[in-house]
C-alpha positions as CSV (number, residue, x, y, z in Angstrom):
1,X,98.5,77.5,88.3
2,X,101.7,75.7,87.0
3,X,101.2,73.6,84.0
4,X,102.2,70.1,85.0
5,X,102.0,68.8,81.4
6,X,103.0,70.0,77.6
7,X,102.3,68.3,74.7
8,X,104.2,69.4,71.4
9,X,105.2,68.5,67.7
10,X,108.4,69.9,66.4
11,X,109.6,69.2,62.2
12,X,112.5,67.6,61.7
13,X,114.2,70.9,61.5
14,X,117.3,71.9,63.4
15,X,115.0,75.6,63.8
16,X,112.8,73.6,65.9
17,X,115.2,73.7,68.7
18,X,114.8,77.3,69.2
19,X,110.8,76.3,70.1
20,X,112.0,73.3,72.4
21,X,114.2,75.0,74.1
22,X,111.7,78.2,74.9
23,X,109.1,75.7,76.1
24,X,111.6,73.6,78.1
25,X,112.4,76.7,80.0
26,X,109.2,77.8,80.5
27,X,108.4,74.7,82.0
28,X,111.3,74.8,83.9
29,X,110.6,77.9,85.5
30,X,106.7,77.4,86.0
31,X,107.9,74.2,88.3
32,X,110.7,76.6,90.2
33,X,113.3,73.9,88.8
34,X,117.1,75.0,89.9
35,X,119.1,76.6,87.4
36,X,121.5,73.3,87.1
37,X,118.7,70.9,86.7
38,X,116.8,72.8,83.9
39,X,120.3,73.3,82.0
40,X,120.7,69.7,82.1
41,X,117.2,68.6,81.1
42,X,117.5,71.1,78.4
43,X,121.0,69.4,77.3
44,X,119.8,66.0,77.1
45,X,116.5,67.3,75.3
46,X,118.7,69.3,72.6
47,X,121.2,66.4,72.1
48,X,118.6,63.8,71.3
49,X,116.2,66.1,69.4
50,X,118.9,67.1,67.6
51,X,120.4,63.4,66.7
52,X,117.0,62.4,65.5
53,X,116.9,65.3,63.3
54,X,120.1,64.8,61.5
55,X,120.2,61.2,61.6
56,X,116.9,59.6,62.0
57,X,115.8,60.1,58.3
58,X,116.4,58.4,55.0
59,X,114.3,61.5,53.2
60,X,114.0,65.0,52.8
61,X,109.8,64.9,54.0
62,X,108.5,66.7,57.0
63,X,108.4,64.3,59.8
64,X,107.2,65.4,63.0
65,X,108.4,64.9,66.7
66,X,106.3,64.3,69.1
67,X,107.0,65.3,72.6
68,X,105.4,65.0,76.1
69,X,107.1,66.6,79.4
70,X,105.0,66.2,82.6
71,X,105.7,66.4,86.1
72,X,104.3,64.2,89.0
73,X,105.3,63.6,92.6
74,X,108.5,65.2,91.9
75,X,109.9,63.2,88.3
76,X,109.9,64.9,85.4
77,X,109.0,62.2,82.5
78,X,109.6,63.2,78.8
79,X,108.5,61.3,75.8
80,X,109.5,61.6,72.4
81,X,108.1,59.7,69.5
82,X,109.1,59.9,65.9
83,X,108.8,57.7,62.8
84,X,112.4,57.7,62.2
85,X,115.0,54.6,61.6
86,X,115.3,52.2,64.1
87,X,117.3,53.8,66.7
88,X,117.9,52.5,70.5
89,X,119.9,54.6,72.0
90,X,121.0,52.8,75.1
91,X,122.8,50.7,72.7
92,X,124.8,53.3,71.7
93,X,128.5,52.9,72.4
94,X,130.2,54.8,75.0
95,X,133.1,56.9,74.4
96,X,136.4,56.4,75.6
97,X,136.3,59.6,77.9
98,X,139.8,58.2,79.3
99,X,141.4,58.3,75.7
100,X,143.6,61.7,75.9
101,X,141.8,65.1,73.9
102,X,143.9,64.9,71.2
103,X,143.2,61.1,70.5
104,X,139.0,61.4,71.2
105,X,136.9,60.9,68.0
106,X,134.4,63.4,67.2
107,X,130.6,62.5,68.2
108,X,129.0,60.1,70.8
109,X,128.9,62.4,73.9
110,X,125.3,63.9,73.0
111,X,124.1,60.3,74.1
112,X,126.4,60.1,76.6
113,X,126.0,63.5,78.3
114,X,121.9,62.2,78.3
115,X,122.8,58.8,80.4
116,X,124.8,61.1,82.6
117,X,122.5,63.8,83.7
118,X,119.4,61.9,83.2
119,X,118.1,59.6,85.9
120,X,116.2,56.8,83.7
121,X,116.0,56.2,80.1
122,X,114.0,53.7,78.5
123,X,113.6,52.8,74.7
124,X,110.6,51.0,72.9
125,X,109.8,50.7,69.2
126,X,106.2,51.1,68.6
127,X,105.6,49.8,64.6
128,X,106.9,52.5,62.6
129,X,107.7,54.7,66.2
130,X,111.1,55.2,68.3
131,X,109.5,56.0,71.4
132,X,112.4,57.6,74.3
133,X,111.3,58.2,77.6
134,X,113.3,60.3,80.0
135,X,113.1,60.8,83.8
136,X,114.7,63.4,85.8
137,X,114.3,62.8,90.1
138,X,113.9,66.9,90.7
139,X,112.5,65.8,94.5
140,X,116.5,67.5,95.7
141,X,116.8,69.9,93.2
């Protein structure tokens, strides 16, 4: 039977992402996702994981990440929720992906690269909770 949900916790530690990403593709491969749809899913989900980890906190305390992927009728939604600062990441300016190589500052395509390959993302802030939900249309994948 494929599992159609996962629920898990990750410490805001950048060795977490070794766990996220074996569960991710676990997932991805109990659902029979294609190779390019799991690769971006797994992008997106390392990119912001990753941002909250090194950004999202004043401290050096364990915080933990809470994340939710479940599939239904052919979306893939993810949730995250931590108790970091403030972040809304739809607000987040684009980069000038026009400016030539040489010219580009560093930083701002993780966000980017998420809007891109992601089909809906929708941020709410919960009292002390960023909460970041994801969908992925997999229906033509």
């Amino acid at each position: 039977m494929i599992a159609d949900r996962v629920s898990l916790e990750l410490r805001n530690s950048l060795s977490e992402l070794d766990t996220l990403g074996q569960i991710l593709q676990q997932f991805g491969e109990e659902l029979g996702l294609a190779n390019k749809t799991l690769f971006q899913i797994c992008l997106a989900m390392e990119e912001i994981v990753s941002n909250i980890i090194s950004y999202g906190y004043t401290d050096d305390d364990v915080h933990w990440i809470k994340i939710a992927l479940s599939y239904d009728k052919g979306i893939i939604t993810i949730r995250l929720e931590d108790d970091g600062i403030p972040f809304n990441p739809l607000w987040a300016q684009e980069p000038d992906c026009e400016c030539p190589l040489e010219k580009r500052k560093v930083g701002k395509l993780g966000i980017h690269l998420c809007k891109k390959v992601m089909d809906d993302m929708i941020y709410e802030r919960f009292g002390n909770k960023n909460v970041l939900t994801l969908r992925k249309d997999i229906k033509d994948s």
